[in-house]
C-alpha positions in Angstrom: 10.0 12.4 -15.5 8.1 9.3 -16.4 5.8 10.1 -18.8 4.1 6.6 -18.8 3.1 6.2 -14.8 0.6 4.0 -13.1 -1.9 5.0 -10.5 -2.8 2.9 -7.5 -5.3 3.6 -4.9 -5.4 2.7 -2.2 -9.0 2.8 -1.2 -9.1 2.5 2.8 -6.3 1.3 4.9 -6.8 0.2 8.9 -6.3 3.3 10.4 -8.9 4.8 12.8 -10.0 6.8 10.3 -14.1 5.5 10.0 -15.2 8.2 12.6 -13.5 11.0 10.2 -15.5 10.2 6.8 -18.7 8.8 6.7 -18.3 7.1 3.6 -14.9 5.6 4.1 -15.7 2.0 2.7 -15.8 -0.4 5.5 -17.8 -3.3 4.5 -16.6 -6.3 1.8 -19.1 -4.8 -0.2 -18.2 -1.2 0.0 -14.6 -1.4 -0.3 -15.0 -3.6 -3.6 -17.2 -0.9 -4.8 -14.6 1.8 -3.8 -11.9 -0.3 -6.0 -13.9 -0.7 -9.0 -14.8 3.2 -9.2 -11.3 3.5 -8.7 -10.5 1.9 -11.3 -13.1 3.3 -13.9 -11.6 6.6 -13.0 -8.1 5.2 -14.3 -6.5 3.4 -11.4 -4.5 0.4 -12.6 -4.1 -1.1 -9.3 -6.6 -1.2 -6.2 -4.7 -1.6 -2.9 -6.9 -3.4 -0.6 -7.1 -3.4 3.2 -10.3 -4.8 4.8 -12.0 -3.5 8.4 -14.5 -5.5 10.8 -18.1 -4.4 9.4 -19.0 -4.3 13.0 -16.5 -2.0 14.0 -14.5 0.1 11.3 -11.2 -1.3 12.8 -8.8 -2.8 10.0 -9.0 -6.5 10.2 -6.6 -9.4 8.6 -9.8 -11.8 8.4 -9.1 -14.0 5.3 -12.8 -14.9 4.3 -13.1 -10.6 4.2 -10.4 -10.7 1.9 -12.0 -13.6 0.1 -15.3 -11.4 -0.1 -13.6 -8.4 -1.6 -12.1 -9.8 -3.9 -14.7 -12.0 -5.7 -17.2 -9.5 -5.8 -14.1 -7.2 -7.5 -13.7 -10.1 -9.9 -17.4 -10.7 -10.6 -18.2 -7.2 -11.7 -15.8 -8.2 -14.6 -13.7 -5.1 -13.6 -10.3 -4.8 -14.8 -7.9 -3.6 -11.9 -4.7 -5.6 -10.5 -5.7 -6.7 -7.0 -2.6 -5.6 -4.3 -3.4 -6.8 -1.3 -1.7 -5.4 1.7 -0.2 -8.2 4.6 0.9 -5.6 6.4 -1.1 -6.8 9.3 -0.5 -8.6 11.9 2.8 -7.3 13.1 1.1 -4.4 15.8 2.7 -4.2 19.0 1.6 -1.5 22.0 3.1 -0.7 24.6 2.1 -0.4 28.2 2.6 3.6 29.1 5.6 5.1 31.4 7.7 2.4 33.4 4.9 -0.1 32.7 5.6 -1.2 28.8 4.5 -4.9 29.4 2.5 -6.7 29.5 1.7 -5.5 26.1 -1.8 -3.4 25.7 -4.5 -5.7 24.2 -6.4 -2.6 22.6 -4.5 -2.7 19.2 -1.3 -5.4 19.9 -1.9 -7.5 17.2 1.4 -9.8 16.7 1.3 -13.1 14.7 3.8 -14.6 13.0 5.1 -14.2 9.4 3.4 -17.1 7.3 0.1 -16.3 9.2 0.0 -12.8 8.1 0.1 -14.4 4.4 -2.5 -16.6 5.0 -5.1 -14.5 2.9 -2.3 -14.1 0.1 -1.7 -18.0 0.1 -5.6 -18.2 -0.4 -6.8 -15.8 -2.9 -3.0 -15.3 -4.8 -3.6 -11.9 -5.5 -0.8 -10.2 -8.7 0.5 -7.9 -5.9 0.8 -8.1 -1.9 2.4 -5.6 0.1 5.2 -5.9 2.7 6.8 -3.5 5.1 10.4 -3.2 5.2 10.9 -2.7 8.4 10.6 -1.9 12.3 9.7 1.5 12.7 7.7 3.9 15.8 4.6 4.7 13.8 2.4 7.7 14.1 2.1 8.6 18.1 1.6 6.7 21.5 3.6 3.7 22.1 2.6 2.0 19.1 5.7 -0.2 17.2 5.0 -1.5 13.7 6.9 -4.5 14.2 8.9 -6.1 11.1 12.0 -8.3 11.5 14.6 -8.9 9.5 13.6 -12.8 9.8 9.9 -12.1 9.5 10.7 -10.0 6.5 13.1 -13.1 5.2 10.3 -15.4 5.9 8.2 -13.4 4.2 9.7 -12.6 1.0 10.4 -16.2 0.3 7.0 -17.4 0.7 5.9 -14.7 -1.9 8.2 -15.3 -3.9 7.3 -19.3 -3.8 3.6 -18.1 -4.4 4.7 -16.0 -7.4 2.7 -13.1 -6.1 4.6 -10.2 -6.9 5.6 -8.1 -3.5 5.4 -4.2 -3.4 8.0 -3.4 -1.1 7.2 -0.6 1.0 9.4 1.7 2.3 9.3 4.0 4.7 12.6 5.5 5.7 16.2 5.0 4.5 17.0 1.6 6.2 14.2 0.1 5.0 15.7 0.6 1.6 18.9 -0.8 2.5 17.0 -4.1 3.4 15.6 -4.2 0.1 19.0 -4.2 -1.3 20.2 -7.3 1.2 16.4 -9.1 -0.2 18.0 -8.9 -3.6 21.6 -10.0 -3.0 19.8 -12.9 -1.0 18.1 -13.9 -3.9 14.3 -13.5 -2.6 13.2 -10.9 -4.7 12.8 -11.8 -8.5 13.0 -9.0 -11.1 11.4 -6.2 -11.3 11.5 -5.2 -7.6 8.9 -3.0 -6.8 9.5 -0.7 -4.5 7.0 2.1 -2.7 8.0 5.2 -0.8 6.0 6.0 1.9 6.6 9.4 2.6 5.5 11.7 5.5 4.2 9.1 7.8 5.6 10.0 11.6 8.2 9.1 12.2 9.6 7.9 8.8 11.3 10.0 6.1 9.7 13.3 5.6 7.8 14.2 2.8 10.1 16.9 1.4 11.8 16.8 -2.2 15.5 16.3 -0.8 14.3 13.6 1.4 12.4 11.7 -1.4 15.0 12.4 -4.1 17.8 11.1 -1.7 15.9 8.0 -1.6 15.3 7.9 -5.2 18.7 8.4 -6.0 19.2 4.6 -3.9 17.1 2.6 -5.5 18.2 -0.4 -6.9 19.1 -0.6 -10.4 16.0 -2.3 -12.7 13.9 -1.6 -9.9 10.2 0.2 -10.7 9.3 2.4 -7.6 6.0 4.7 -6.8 6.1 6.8 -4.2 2.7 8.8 -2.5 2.6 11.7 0.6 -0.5 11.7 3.3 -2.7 14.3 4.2 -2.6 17.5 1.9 0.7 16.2 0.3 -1.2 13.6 -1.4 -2.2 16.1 -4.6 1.5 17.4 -5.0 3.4 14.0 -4.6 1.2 13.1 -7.6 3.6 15.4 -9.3 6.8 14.8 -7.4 6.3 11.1 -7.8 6.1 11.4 -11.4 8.8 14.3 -12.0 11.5 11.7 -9.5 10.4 8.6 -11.9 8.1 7.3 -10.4 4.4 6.2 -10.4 2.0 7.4 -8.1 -0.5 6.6 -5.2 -3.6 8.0 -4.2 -6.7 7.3 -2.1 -8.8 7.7 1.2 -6.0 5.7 3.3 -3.9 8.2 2.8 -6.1 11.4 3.2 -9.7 12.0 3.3 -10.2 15.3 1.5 -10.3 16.8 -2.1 -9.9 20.3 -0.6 -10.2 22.4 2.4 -13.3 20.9 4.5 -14.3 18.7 1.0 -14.3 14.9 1.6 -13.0 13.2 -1.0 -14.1 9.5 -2.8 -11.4 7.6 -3.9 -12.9 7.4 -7.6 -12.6 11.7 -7.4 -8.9 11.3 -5.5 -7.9 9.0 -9.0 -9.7 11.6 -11.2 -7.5 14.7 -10.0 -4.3 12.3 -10.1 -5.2 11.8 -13.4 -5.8 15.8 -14.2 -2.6 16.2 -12.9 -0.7 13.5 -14.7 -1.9 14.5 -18.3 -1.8 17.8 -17.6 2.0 17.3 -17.2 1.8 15.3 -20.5 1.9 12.2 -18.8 0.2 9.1 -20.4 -1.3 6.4 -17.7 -0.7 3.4 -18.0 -4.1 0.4 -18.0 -4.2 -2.7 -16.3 -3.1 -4.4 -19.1 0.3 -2.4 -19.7 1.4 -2.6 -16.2 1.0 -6.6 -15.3 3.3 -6.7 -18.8 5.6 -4.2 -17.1 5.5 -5.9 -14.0 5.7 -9.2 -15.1 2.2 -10.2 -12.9 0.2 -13.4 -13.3 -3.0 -13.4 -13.3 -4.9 -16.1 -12.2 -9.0 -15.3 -12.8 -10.6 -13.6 -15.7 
């Protein structure tokens, strides 16, 4: 077990979740606020998406970014900023014997130093990238990664000396973290993420997810989270496996059956959980020494 884990929450994702909570944070303003509770509540590290304040829909819109993060760093709240630039790499199909053209309603495809833009901008401690191609959730929709993107990608990061929280959703994925590091674009410690129960990656069972632990790379820090109801006991596996955990409304939306959760009450219960276990967390502070993260403000 690790006994000294991290939380990061992750406080509201792109997915068309803003019809399902009515509080999911969708404006710059909201989702800053969402971090910061997050973090008074014990989370180290704020993942941060942003949405279109018009519409709810996720959104890679730099000055949104921009926005989030200065009002984060004006309240004089310590959390490490991890900002996702996972974005940008959408494809959707055209249905049946029709798959092109591509559909316009959610293709969004761009290349690989355009969906870094905002990272070049604000230089975040942490960004995230996907490790890979996989069918995602239902439909026809592709979440499109590359091994050249992903190349592109890590080098640029690695140039920027943000660190990159390598997210992994299936088994593959974590084989292409292993080439990253024997290519040399991944500096020490590699962070890694496991993504777990997200159709149609690796289940979120414990043979599945200790399998995977049992691969990762030697020196390598790794958290690991589960959607939906599995988010609460993942808390637990994470730790138990090694691991540090993740929690928040991109993930799942509910503290209990038919109770809507906040992020700052999704950290709270991780926390119940982790020093219930006998777990200490980890601060801000401890973690960008563990990591080895730069901070550039404050």
């Amino acid at each position: 077990m690790n006994f000294e884990p991290f939380i990061t929450c992750a406080v509201t994702g792109s997915g068309e979740t803003a019809d399902k909570h009515p509080d999911l944070p969708i404006t710059p303003a909201q989702i800053a606020a969402a971090a910061i509770s997050a973090a008074k509540a014990g989370a180290a590290v704020a993942h941060i998406h942003v949405r279109d304040p018009a519409t709810g829909k996720g959104s890679r819109d730099p000055a949104l970014y921009r926005e989030v993060v200065d009002r984060i760093r004006d309240s004089g709240a310590d959390v490490i900023l991890n900002l996702t630039a996972g974005m940008g790499g959408d494809l959707v199909f055209g249905p049946g014997e029709a798959p092109l053209p591509l559909l316009a309603d959610g293709t969004d495809m761009v290349g690989p130093l355009e969906r870094l833009i905002h990272v070049e901008q604000i230089l975040p401690e942490i960004c995230t990238i996907d490790c890979g191609t996989m069918n995602f959730a239902a439909g026809d929709y592709v979440m499109t990664n590359t091994p050249g993107m992903l190349r592109t990608m890590a080098r640029r990061v690695q140039e920027l000396g943000v660190r990159p929280e390598l997210e992994v959703f299936d088994s593959g994925h974590l084989v292409f973290v292993k080439q990253l590091i024997k290519e040399g674009l991944l500096d020490d410690p590699v962070m890694i993420q496991l993504c777990m129960g997200i159709p149609y990656g690796a289940p979120d069972d414990p043979l599945t997810t200790m399998a995977l632990v049992h691969q990762i790379p030697a020196g390598a820090l790794f958290s690991g989270f589960s959607i939906g109801r599995n988010q609460m006991p993942y808390v637990a596996m994470a730790a138990l496996a090694g691991g540090n955990v993740r929690v928040g409304l991109e993930d799942n939306l509910y503290l209990g059956r038919g109770e809507l959760a906040s992020n700052a009450q999704l950290v709270e219960r991780a926390r119940t959980i982790l020093e219930a276990m006998g777990a200490r967390l980890l601060g801000p502070a401890e973690v960008r020494a563990k990591l080895n993260l730069h901070k550039r403000w404050g």
